[in-house]
ZANU-823076 format. One line per field, with one value per residue (C-alpha): x, y, z; residue in three letters; residue number from 1. Coordinates in Angstrom, 1 decimal. Each point is the difference from the previous one (the first is absolute). Example, Ala and Ser with C-alpha at 12.3 -4.5 7.8 and 13.67 -1.06 7.14 Angstrom:
! residues 2
X: 12.3  1.4
Y: -4.5  3.4
Z: 7.8  -0.7
rest: ala  ser
nr: 1  2
! end
This chain:
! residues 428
X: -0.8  -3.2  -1.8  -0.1  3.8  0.5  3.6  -1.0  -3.0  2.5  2.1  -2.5  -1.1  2.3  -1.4  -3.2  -1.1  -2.5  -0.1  -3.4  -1.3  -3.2  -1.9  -2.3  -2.3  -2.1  -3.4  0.5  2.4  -2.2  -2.2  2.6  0.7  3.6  -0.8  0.1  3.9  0.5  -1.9  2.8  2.5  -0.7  -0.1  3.6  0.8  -1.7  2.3  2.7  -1.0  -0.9  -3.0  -2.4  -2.7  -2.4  -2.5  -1.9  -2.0  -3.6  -0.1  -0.9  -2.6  -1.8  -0.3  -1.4  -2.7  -1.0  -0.5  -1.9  -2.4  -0.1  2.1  2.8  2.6  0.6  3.8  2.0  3.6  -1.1  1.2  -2.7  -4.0  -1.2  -3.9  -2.4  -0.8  3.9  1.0  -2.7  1.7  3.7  -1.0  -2.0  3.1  2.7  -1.7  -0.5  3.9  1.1  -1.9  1.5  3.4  -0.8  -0.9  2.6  2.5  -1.8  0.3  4.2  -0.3  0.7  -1.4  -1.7  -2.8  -1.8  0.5  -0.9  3.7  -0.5  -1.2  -1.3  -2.0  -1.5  2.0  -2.5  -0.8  3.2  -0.1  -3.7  -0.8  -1.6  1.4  -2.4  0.3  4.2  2.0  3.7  2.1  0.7  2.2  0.4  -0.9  3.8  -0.1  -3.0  1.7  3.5  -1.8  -1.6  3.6  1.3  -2.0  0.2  -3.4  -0.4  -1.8  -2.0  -1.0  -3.3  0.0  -1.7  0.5  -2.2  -0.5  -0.4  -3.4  -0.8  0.4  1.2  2.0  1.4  3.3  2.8  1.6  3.6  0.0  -1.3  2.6  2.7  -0.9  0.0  3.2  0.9  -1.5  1.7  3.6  -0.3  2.6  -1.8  -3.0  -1.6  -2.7  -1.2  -2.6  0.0  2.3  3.8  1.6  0.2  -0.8  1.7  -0.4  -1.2  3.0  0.1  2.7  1.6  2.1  -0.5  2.2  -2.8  1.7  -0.6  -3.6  -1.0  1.9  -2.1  -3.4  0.6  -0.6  -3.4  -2.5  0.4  3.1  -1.6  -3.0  -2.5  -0.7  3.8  -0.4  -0.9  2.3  3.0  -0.8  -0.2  3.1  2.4  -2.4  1.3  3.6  0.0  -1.4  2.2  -1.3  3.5  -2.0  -3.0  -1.0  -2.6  -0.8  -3.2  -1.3  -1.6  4.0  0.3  2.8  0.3  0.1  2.7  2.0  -0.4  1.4  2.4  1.5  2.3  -1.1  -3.8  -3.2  -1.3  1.2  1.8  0.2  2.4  2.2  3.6  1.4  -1.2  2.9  3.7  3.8  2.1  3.5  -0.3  1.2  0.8  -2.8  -1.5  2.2  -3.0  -2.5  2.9  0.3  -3.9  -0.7  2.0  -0.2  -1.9  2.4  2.8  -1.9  -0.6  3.5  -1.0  2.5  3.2  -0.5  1.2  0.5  -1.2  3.9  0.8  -3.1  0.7  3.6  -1.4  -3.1  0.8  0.0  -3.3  -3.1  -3.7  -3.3  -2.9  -3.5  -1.2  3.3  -0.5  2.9  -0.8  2.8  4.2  2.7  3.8  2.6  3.4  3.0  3.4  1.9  2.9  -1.5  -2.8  -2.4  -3.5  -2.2  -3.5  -0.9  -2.9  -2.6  -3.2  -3.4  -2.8  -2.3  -3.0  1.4  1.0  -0.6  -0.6  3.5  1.5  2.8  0.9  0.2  2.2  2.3  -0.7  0.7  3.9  0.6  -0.5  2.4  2.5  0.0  0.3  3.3  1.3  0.7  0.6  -2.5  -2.3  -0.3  -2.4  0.1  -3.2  -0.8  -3.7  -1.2  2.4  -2.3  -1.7  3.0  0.7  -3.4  -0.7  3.1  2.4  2.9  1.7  1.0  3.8  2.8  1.5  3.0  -2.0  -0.1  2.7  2.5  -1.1  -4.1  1.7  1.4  -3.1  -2.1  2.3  -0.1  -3.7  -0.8  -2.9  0.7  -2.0  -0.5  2.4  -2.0  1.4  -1.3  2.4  -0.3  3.1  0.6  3.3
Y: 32.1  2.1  -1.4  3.4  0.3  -0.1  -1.0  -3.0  -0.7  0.6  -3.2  -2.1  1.3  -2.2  -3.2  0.5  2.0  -1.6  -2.9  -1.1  0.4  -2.2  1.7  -1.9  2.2  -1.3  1.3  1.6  2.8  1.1  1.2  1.4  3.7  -0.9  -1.4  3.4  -0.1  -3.3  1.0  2.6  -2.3  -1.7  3.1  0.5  -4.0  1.1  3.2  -2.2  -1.9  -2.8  -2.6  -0.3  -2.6  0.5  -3.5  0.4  -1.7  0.9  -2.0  2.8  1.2  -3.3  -0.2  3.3  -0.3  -3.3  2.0  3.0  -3.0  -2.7  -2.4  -1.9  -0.7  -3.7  1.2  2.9  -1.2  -0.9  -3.9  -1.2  -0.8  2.9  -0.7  2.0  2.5  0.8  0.5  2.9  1.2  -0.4  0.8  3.8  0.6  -0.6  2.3  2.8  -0.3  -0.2  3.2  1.9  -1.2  1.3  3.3  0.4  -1.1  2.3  3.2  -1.0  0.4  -3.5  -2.5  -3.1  -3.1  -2.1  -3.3  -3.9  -1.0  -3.0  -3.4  -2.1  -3.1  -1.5  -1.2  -3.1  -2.3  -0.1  -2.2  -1.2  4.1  1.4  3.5  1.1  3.9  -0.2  -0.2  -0.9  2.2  -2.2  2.5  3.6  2.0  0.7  1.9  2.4  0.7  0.8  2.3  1.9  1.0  0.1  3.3  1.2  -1.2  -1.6  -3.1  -0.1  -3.6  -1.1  -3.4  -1.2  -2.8  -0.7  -3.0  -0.7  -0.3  3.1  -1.0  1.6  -1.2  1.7  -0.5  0.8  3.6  -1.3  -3.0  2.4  2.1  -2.7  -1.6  3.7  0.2  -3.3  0.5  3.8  -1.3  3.1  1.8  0.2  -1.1  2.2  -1.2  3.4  -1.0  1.3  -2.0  1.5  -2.9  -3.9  -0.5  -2.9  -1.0  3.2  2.1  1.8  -1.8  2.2  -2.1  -3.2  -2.6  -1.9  -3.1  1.0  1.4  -3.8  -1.6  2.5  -0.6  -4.0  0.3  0.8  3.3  0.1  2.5  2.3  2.9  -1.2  2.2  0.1  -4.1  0.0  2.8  -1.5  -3.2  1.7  1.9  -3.2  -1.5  2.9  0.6  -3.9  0.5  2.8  3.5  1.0  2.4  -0.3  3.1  0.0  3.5  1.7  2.0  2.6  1.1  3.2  -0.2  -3.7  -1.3  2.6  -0.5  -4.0  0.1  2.9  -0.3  -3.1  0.3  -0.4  0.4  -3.6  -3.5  -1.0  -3.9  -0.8  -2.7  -0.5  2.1  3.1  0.0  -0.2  0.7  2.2  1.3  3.5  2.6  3.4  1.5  -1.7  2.1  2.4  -2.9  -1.4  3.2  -0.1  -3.6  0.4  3.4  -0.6  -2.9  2.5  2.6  -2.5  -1.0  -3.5  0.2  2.1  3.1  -0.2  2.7  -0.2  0.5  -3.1  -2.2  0.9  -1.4  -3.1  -0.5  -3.1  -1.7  0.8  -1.6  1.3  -2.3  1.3  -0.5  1.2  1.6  2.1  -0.3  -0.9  -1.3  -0.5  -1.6  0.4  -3.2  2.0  -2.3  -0.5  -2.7  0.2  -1.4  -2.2  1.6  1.9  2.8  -0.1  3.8  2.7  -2.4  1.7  -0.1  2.4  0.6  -0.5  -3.9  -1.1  -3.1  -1.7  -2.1  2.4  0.5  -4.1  -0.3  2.9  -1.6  -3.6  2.0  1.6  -3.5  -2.1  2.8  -0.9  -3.7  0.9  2.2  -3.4  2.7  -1.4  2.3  2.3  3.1  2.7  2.7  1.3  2.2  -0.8  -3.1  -2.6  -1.7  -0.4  -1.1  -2.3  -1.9  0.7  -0.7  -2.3  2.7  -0.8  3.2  0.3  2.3  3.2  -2.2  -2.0  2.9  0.7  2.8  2.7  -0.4  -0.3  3.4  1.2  -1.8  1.7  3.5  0.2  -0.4  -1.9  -3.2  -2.1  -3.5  -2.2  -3.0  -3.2  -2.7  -2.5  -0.9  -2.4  -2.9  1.8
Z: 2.8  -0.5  -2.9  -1.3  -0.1  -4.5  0.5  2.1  -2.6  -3.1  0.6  -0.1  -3.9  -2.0  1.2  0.2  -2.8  -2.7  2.7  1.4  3.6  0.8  2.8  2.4  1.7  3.0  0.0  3.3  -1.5  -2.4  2.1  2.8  -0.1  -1.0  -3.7  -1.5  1.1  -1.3  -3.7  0.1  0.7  -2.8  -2.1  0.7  -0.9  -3.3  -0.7  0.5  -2.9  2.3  -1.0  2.2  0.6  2.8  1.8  2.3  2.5  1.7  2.9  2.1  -2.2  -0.2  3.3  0.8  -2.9  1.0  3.4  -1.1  -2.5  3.0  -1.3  1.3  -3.0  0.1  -0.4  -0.5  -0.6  -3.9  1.0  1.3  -0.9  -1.4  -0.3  -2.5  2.8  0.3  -3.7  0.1  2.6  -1.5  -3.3  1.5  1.8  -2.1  -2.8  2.3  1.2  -3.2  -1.3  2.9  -1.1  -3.2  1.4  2.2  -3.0  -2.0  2.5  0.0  -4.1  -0.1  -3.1  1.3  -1.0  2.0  -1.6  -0.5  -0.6  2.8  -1.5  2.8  0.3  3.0  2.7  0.4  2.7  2.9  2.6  -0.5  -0.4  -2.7  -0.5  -2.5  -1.4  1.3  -2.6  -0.8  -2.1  -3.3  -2.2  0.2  -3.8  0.0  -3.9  1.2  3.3  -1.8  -2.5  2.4  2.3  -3.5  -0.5  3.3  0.9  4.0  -0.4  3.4  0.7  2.4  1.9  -2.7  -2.7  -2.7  -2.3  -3.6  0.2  1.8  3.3  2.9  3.2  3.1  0.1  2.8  -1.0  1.7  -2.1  -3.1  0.2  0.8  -3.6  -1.8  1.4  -1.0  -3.6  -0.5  1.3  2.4  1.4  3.7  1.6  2.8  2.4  1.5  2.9  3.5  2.2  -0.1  -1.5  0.3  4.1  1.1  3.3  0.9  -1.5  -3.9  -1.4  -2.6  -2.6  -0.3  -2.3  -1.7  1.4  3.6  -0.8  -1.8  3.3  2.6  -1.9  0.0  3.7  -1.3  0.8  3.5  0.5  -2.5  0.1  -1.8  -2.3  -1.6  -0.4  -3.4  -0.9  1.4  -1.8  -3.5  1.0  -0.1  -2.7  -2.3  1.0  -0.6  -3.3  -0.9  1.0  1.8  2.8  2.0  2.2  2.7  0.9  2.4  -2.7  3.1  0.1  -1.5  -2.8  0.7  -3.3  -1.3  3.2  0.0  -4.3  0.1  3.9  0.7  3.2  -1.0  2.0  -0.1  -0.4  -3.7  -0.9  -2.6  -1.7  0.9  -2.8  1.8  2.0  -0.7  1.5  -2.0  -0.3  0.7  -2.3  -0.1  -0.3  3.2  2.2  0.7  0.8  2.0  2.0  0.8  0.5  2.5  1.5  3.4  1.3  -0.6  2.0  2.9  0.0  -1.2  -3.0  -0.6  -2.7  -3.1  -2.6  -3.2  -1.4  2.3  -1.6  -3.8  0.7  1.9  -2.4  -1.6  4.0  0.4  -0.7  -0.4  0.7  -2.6  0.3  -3.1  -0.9  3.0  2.3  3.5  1.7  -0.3  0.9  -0.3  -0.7  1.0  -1.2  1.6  -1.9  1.8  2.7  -2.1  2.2  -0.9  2.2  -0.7  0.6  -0.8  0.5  0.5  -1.1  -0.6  3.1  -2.8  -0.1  3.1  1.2  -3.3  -0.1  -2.4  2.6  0.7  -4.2  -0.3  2.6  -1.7  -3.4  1.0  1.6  -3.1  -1.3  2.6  -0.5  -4.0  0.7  2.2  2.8  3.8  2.0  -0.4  2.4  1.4  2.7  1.4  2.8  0.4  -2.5  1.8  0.9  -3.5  -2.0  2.9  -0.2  -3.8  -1.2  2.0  0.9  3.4  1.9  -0.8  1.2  -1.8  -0.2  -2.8  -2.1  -3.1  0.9  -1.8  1.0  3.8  -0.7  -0.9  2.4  3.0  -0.9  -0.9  4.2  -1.0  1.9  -2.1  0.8  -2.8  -1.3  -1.8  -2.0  -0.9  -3.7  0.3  2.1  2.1
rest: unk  unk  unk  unk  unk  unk  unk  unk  unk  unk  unk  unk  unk  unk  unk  unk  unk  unk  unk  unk  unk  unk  unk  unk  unk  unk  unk  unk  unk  unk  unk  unk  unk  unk  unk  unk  unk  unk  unk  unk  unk  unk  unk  unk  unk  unk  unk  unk  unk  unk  unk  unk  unk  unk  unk  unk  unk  unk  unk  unk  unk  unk  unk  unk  unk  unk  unk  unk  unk  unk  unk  unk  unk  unk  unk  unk  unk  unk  unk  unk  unk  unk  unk  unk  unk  unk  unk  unk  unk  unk  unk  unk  unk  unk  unk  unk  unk  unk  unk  unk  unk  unk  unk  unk  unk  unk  unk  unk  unk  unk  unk  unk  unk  unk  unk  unk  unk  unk  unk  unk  unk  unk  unk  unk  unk  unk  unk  unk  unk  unk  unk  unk  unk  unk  unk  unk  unk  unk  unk  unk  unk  unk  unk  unk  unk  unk  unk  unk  unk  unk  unk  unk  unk  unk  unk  unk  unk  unk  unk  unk  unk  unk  unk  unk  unk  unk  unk  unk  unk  unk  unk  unk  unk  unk  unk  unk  unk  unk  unk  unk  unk  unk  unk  unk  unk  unk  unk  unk  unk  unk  unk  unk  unk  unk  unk  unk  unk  unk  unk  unk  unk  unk  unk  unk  unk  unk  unk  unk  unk  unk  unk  unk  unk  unk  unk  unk  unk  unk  unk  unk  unk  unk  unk  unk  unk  unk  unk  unk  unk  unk  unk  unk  unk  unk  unk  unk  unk  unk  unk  unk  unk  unk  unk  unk  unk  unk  unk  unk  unk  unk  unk  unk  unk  unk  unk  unk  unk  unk  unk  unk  unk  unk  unk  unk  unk  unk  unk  unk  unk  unk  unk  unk  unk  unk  unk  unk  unk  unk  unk  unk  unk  unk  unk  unk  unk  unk  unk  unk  unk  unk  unk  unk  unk  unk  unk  unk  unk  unk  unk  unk  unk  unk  unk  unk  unk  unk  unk  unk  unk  unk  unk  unk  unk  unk  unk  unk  unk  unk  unk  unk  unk  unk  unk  unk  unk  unk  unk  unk  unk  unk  unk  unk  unk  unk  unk  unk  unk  unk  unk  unk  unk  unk  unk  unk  unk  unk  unk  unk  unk  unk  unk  unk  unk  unk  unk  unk  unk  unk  unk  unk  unk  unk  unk  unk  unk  unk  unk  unk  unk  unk  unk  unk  unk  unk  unk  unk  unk  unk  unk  unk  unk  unk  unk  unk  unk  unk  unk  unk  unk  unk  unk  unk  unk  unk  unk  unk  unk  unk  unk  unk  unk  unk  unk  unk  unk  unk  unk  unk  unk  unk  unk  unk  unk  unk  unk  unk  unk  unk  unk  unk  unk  unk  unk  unk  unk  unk  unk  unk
nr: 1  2  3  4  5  6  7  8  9  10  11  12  13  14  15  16  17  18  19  20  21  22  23  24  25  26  27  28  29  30  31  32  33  34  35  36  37  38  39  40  41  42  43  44  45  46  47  48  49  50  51  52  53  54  55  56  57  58  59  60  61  62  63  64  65  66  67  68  69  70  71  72  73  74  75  76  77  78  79  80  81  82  83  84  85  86  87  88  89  90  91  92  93  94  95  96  97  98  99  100  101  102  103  104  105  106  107  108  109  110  111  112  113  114  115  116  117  118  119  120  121  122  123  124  125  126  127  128  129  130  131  132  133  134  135  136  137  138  139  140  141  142  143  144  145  146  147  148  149  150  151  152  153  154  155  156  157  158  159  160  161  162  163  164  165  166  167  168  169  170  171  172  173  174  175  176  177  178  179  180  181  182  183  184  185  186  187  188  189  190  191  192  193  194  195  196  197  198  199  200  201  202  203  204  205  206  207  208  209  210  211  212  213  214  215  216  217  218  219  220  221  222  223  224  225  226  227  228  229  230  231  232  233  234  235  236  237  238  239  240  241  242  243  244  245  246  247  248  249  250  251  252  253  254  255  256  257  258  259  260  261  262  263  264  265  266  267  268  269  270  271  272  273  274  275  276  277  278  279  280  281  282  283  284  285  286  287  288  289  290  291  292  293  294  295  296  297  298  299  300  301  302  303  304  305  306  307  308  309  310  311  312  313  314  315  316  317  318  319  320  321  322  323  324  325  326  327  328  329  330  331  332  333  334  335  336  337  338  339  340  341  342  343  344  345  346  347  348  349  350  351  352  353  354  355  356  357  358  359  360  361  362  363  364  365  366  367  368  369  370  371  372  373  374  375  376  377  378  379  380  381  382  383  384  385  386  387  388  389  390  391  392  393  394  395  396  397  398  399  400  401  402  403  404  405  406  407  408  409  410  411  412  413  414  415  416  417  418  419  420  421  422  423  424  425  426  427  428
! end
């Protein structure tokens, strides 16, 4: 789906209108050529009634001015020692990002304030090390954040925390914007930055259960890039705390950030809790996203066509996985009672989410189903994926003669010659 497309937008409206988007900006897209996109991007979020809340960082910034004056930052991921010399820095840099946001939200007719909404103190002596000007968020000024998205206003955020005593602190923008989402009970949190996703082990991964992101970064740092570390950290940090998606998007992508909320196929990686995903019972009105889920396998001869008047008299066999109530893949549980025997068919997924396990659960799913009915066997016939439910899911290659009469009828005059596949459900 083009990002452009209204009709795709327009089903995403209902859930997330008046909900709050916390936007972490890495200080390397600001100054990219491709920010102007992504400040329209979030003009269209806005028009949708959408509340936006924008962090950044200024990592990039810090150390090019501590080039330019001679210096070399004593850090630049804001966790760290930040010496005097490098809070000059942080603090020249993050002002002059933050006034270009504010011109560049400004030119997009767009409300914003810079503010002070992050209380930090200082994040002490670690491990013998004094960290000096680094700071550690303490609370985030929840009532004057809400009042601002309240009135349409964008509160842009530095990587800054200040005191109550008029002190400031350099604190790390992904953990910033990880507690503002935290504190606003946002909808979303997006880390925009310029790697494509969550690398690991050299590949984007693209979704990612937060229970198999916290098990890949227990391994440690070394199967990640390291500059999507941190960000991967915070991501399972805040699906664990309650923030329900975590994107990761390269924010030099042009249309990224509408194609990564309003595609289901996305542009970068999304981290999110288990209730992102579900198996349903189909219903009627599913027969079109049926019908296109599963389109290419019927051109490539992979699974038999089906008309739509067929599938609105089958519907209630059929079964849809949603991610983000977004169909992406089916399956059928065909009955014959007679014979106490089930067909797993129509099982296909989305070429957007292959290779995810959606498949094995969906085959796992109309199983359990089986063994809840009490029926003896469970069958499928495939002409190319054999192999797949033979390894994934435990069927033994069978004969036509296992099949009830009336799907042997059907299964001899279709010319298919389709491999028949049992799983015994019943000790026989």
């Amino acid at each position: 789906m083009k990002p452009t497309d209204l009709r795709g937008i327009l089903q995403y409206i209902p859930s997330f209108r008046e909900k709050t988007f916390v936007i972490a900006v890495d200080g390397a897209i600001i100054t990219d050529d491709n920010f102007a996109n992504l400040l329209r991007d979030i003009a269209v979020l806005r028009s949708l009634s959408i509340r936006v809340v924008l962090v950044h960082g200024a990592a990039l910034q810090i150390r090019e001015l501590g080039e330019q004056q001679g210096i070399t930052p004593s850090d630049l991921s804001g966790n760290g020692v930040t010496d005097e010399a490098t809070l000059k820095l942080a603090l020249t840099a993050a002002n002059r990002l933050t006034h270009e946001i504010l011109e560049g939200l400004a030119a997009n007719d767009l409300r914003a304030a810079s503010t002070n909404a992050v209380i930090a103190h200082p994040m002490g002596i670690l491990h013998g090390l004094d960290h000096r000007h680094t700071g550690k968020v303490e609370r985030i000024d929840t009532d004057f954040l809400q009042q601002l998205v309240s009135s349409g206003i964008i509160p842009v955020i530095p990587p800054l925390g200040f005191d109550g005593e008029g002190k400031t602190f350099r604190v790390n923008s992904d953990t910033v914007a990880l507690e503002v989402a935290e504190a606003l009970h946002a909808t979303k949190l997006i880390y925009v930055t310029t790697a494509d996703g969550i690398i690991h082990q050299g590949k984007v991964v693209r979704h990612l259960p937060v229970a198999q992101l916290d098990a890949m970064l227990s391994k440690g740092k070394a199967d990640f890039s390291p500059e999507i570390f941190t960000k991967a950290q915070s991501a399972a940090t805040a699906c664990r705390n309650g923030i329900a998606r975590v994107h990761i998007i390269n924010g030099k992508e042009d249309e990224g950030l509408l194609a990564e909320m309003f595609s289901n196929e996305g542009v970068g990686t999304m981290v999110y809790a288990n209730e992102y995903e579900k198996i349903r019972r189909a219903q009627k009105k599913d027969v079109a996203a049926i019908l296109k889920i599963t389109q290419s396998a019927v051109d490539s001869e992979e699974l038999v066509r089906r008309t739509k008047a067929t599938l609105e008299k089958q519907i209630g066999e059929y079964y849809l996985y949603e991610i983000d109530r977004n169909p992406v893949a089916c399956v059928a549980l065909h009955l014959y009672p007679e014979q106490n025997k089930g067909e797993l068919a129509c099982l296909f997924v989305a070429p957007t989410h292959e290779n995810q396990g959606i498949g094995k659960k969906l085959i796992q799913f109309v199983e359990n189903k089986s063994r809840e009915l009490h029926l003896d066997a469970l069958l499928t016939l495939s002409t190319q994926a054999f192999t797949y439910f033979q390894t994934k899911g435990g069927f033994s290659e069978g004969t036509p003669e296992d099949l009830p009469p009336v799907r042997r009828d059907k299964y001899d005059s279709s010319g298919r010659n389709s491999k028949v596949l049992v799983k015994r459900l019943k000790a026989v």
